[in-house]
FIGU-480587 format. One line per field, with one value per residue (C-alpha): y, x, z; residue number from 0. Coordinates in pm, whole numbers, plus 32768, in hexadecimal, padded with zeros to 4 digits. Layout:
N
py	c(Y|...)
px	c(X|...)
pz	c(Z|...)
resi	c(NUM|...)
REM end
This chain:
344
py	c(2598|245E|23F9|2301|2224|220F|2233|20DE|2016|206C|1FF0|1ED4|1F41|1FBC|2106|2176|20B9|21C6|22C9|2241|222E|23A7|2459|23A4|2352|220E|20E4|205B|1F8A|200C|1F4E|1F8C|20EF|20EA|2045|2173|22A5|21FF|21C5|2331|238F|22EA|2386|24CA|24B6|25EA|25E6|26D7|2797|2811|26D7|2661|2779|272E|25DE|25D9|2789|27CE|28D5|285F|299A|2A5D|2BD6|2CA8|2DCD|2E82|2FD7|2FCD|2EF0|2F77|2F51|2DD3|2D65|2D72|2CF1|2BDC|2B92|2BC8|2AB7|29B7|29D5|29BF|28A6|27EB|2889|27F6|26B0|267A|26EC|2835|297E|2ADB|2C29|2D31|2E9D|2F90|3051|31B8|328C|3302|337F|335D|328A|3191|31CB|3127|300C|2F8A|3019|2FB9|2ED6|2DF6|2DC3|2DCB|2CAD|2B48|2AC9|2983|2A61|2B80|2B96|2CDF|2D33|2E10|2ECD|2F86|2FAA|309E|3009|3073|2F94|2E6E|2E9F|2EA4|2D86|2CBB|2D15|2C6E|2B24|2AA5|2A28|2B2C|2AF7|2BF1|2C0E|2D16|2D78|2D18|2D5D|2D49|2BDA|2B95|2A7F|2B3A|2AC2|2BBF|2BBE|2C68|2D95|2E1E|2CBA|2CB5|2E1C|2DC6|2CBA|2D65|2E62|2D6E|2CDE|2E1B|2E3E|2CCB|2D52|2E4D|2F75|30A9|3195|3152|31F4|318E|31FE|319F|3228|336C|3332|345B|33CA|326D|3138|306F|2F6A|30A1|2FCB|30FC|3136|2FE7|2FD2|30DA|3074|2ED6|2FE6|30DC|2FB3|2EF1|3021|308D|2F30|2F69|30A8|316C|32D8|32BB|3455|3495|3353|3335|33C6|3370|32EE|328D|3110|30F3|30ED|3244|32A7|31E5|328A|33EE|33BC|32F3|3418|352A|3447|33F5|351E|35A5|34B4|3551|3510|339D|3265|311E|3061|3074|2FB0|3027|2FDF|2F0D|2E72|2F5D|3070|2FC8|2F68|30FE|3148|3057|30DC|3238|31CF|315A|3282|333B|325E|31C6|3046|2F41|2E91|2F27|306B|3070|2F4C|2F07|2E22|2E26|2D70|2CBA|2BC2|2C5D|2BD1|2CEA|2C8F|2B9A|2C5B|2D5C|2C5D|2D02|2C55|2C52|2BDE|2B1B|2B33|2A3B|2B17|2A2C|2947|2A2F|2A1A|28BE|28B5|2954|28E1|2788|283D|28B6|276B|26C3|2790|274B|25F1|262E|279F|2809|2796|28A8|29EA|2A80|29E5|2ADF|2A18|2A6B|298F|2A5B|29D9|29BE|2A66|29ED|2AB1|2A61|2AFE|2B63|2C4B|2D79|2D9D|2D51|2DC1|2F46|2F9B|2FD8|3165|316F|31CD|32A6|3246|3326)
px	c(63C2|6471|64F0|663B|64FD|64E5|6640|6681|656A|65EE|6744|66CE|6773|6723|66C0|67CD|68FA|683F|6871|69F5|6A39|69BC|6A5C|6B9B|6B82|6BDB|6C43|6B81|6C13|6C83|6B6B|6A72|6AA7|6ACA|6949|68E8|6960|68C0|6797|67A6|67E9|66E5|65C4|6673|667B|6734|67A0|66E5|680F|6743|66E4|6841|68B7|67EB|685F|6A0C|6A11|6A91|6A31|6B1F|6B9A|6CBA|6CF7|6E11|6EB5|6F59|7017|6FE8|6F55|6FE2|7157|71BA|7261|713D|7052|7142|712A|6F97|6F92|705C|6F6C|6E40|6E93|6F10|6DC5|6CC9|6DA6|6D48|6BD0|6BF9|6B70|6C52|6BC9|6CC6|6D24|6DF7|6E82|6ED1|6FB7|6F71|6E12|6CDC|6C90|6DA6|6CFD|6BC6|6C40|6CE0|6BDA|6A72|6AD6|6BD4|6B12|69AD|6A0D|6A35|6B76|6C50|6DA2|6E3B|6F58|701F|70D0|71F7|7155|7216|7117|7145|713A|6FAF|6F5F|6FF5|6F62|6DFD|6E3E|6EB2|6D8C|6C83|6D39|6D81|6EB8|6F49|70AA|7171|721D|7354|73EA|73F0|7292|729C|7213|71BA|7274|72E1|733D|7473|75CB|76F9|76ED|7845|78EE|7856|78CF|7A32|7A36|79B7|7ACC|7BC2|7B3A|7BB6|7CF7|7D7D|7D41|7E3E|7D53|7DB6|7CDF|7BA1|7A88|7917|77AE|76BC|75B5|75F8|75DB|7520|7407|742C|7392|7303|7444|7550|755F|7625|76FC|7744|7796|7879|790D|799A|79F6|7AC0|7B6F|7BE0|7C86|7CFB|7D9C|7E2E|7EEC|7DFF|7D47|7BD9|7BB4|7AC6|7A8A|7904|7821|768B|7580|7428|7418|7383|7410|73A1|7489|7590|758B|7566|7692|7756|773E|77C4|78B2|794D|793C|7A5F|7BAB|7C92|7BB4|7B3F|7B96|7C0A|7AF4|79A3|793D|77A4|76A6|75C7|758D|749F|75A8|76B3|75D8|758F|7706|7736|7670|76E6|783B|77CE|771E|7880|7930|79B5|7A0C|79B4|7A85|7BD7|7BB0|7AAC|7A8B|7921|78A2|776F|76B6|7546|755D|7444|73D6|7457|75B5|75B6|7572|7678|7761|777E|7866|779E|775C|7623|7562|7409|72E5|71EB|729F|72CE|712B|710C|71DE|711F|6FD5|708E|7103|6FC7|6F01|6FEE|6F9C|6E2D|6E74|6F93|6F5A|709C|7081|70DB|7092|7121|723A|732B|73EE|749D|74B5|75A8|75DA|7701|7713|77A5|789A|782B|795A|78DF|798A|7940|7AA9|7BEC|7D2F|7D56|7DE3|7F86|7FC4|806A|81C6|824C|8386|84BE)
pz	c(C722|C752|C8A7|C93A|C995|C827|C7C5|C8CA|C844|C6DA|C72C|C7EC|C91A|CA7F|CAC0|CBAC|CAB4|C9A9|CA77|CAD9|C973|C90F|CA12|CA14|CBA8|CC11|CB41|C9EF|C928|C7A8|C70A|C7E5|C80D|C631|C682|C77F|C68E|C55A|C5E1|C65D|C521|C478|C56D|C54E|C6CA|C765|C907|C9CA|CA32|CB77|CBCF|CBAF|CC89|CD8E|CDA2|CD72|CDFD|CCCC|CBC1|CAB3|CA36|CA9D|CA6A|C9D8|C9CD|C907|C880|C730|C61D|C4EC|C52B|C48C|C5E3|C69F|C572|C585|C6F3|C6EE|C5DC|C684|C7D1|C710|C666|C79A|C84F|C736|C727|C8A7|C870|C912|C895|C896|C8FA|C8A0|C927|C881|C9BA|C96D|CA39|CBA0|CB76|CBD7|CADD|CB6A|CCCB|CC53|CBD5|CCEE|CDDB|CD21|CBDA|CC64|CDAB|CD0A|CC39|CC80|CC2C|CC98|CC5C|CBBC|CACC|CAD6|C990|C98A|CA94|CBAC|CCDC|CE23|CF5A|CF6D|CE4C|CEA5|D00E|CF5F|CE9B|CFD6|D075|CF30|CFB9|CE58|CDD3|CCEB|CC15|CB70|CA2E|CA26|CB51|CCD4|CDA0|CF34|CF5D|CE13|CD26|CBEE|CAA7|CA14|C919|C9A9|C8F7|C965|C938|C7E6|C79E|C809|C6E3|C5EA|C61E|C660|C51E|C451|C53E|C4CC|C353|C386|C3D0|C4AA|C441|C4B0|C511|C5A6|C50D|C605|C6E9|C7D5|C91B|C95A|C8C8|C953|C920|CA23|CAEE|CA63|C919|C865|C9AF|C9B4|C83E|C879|C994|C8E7|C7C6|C898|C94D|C815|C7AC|C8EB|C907|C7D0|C835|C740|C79A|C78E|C7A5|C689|C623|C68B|C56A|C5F6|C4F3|C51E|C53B|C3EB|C25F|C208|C343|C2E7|C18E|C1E0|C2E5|C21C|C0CF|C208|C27B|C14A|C04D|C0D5|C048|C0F1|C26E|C1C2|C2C5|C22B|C2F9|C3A4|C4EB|C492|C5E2|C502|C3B7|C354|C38E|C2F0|C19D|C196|C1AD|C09E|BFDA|BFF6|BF9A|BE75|BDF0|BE72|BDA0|BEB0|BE6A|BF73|BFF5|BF3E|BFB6|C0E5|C1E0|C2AE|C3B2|C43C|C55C|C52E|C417|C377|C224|C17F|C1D5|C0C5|BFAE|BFFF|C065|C1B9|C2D7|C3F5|C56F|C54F|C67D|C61C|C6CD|C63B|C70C|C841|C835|C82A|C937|CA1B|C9B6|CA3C|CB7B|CBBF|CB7E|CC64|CD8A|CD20|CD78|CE9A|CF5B|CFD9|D13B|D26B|D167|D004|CF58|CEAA|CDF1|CCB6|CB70|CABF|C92C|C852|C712|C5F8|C500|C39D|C2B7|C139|C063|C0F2|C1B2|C13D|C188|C16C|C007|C00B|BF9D|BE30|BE41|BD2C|BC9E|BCD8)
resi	c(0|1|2|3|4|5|6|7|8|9|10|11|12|13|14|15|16|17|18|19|20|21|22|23|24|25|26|27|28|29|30|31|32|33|34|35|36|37|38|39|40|41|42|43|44|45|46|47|48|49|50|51|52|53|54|55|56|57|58|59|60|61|62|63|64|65|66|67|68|69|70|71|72|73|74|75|76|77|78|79|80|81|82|83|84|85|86|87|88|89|90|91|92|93|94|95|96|97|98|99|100|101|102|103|104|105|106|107|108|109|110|111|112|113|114|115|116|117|118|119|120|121|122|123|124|125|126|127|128|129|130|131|132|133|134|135|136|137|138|139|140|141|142|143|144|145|146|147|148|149|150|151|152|153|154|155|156|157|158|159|160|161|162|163|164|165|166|167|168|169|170|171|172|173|174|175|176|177|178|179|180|181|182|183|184|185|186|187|188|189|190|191|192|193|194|195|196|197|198|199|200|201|202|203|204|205|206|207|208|209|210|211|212|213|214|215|216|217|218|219|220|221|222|223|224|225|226|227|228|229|230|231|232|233|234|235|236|237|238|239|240|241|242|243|244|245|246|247|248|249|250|251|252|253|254|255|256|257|258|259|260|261|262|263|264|265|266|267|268|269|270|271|272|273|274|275|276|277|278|279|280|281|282|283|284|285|286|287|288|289|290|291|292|293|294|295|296|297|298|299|300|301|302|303|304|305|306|307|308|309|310|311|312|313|314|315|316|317|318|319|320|321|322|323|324|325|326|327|328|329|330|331|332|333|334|335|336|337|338|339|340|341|342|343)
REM end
């Protein structure tokens, strides 16, 4: 096996600039270090990540956790951090967390501590006060993604601001009668992400002088839900709403959907908005909030790599990075269709 002694005298350069130019510690210039990784290449040397540890305290790979893997929001997010992750040499070690359970208990009491980690990225994760206390205690920097965590810095959208404009959205078309398919809040989501849905929905119409009594019909967060609520919702024409405000894409494309097999034309007779931006929203021509989760990841792969280099100094920093989101109008609203009036 080939060794930076070999790697050095290959490139024609010091051992310790070999070693600079691998690990990306101190400075090498661009066409030295170009000499360092292609003779590396070319000996198909590979660091010692040990030995490296033993030398900067580092481990180079950060762990993650996370509710759920299948849903395309936090797929998104968990691509964006790896790439930024393998883009800055660091390996990822993923958890999905489950609900209170024992199961959760041991990953934050034996996993999470067993393993070696320079940080931990939380994803869409709400922890009790016991968690957070535990992670604290492993001394590495951790950085959440969703909302706020006692002295953590979180990464997060406004989901009640973003709410409000979508509404708003349908109320500057014209539309009054409205109504909401989202999550129920009985079966909540981690940050009250249906509550707070609900809550920029209920005070866009409330704003508006308009009732929202009735007006919240719950769907799973995914297109099947979206479809089987949207063929209850709107079977019934004389109970049908002239527009939608759906809790997610993936909602909205099933509601679409079901209008269609209803008969139901899109944008002339129903109206929908959505929030995500996922890629979906393009084919169905869905207006939407986009709200970039690969980007949310990236994020705080940067957030955490900067308190790598700079540890918040007198304890945890809580601070919030809250991002915009971005209406994107396509042709799935329009102005609600004028009733026919018969002649006399």
């Amino acid at each position: 096996m080939s060794s930076i002694a070999d790697v050095a005298r290959l490139a024609d350069v010091a051992k310790a600039t070999a070693s600079r130019a691998l690990s990306g510690r101190g400075y090498v210039s661009a066409e030295t270090r170009q000499k360092v990784v292609d003779a590396a290449r070319q000996l198909g040397y590979v660091a010692s990540q040990n030995a490296a540890s033993l030398v900067t305290g580092r481990t180079k790979s950060v762990g993650v956790i996370i509710p759920f893997i299948n849903r395309w929001f936090f797929a998104e997010v968990l691509e964006g951090v790896e790439e930024a992750l393998l883009e800055q040499g660091y390996d990822m070690t993923l958890y999905n967390l489950p609900l209170a359970s024992p199961e959760r208990e041991r990953v934050f009491e034996f996993f999470l501590a067993r393993k070696r980690f320079d940080g931990i990225i939380s994803v869409g994760v709400a922890l009790s006060d016991a968690e957070v206390n535990h992670l604290h205690r492993l001394g590495r920097p951790l950085v959440g993604i969703g909302g706020a965590i006692r002295g953590v810095p979180t990464i997060s959208i406004d989901d009640v601001a973003a709410a409000r404009l979508a509404t708003e959205h349908l109320l500057s078309l014209g539309h009054r009668d409205i109504v909401h398919v989202g999550g129920s809040r009985v079966n909540e989501m981690d940050f009250h992400v249906h509550r707070n849905r609900y809550g920029g929905f209920e005070a866009a119409m409330t704003a508006a002088g308009l009732p929202v009594q009735g007006c919240l019909h719950t769907s799973e967060f995914t297109v099947p839900g979206g479809h089987e609520r949207g063929l209850a919702l709107l079977g019934d024409p004389r109970q049908r709403p002239t527009a939608i405000f759906a809790a997610s894409d993936e909602i909205a494309i099933g509601l679409i959907v079901a209008a269609r097999e209803l008969g139901i034309q899109v944008p002339a007779e129903l109206s929908v908005i959505g929030i995500d931006g996922h890629p979906y929203s393009t084919m169905f021509r869905l207006t939407t909030l986009e709200q970039h989760p690969r980007r949310q990841g990236q994020l705080a792969v940067a957030s955490l790599l900067a308190e790598f280099e700079n540890p918040t100094l007198g304890g945890h920093d809580d601070a919030s990075t809250v991002l915009q989101t971005n209406l994107v109008i396509r042709s799935s609203t329009s102005a609600p269709r004028q009733p026919t009036v018969s002649g006399s």
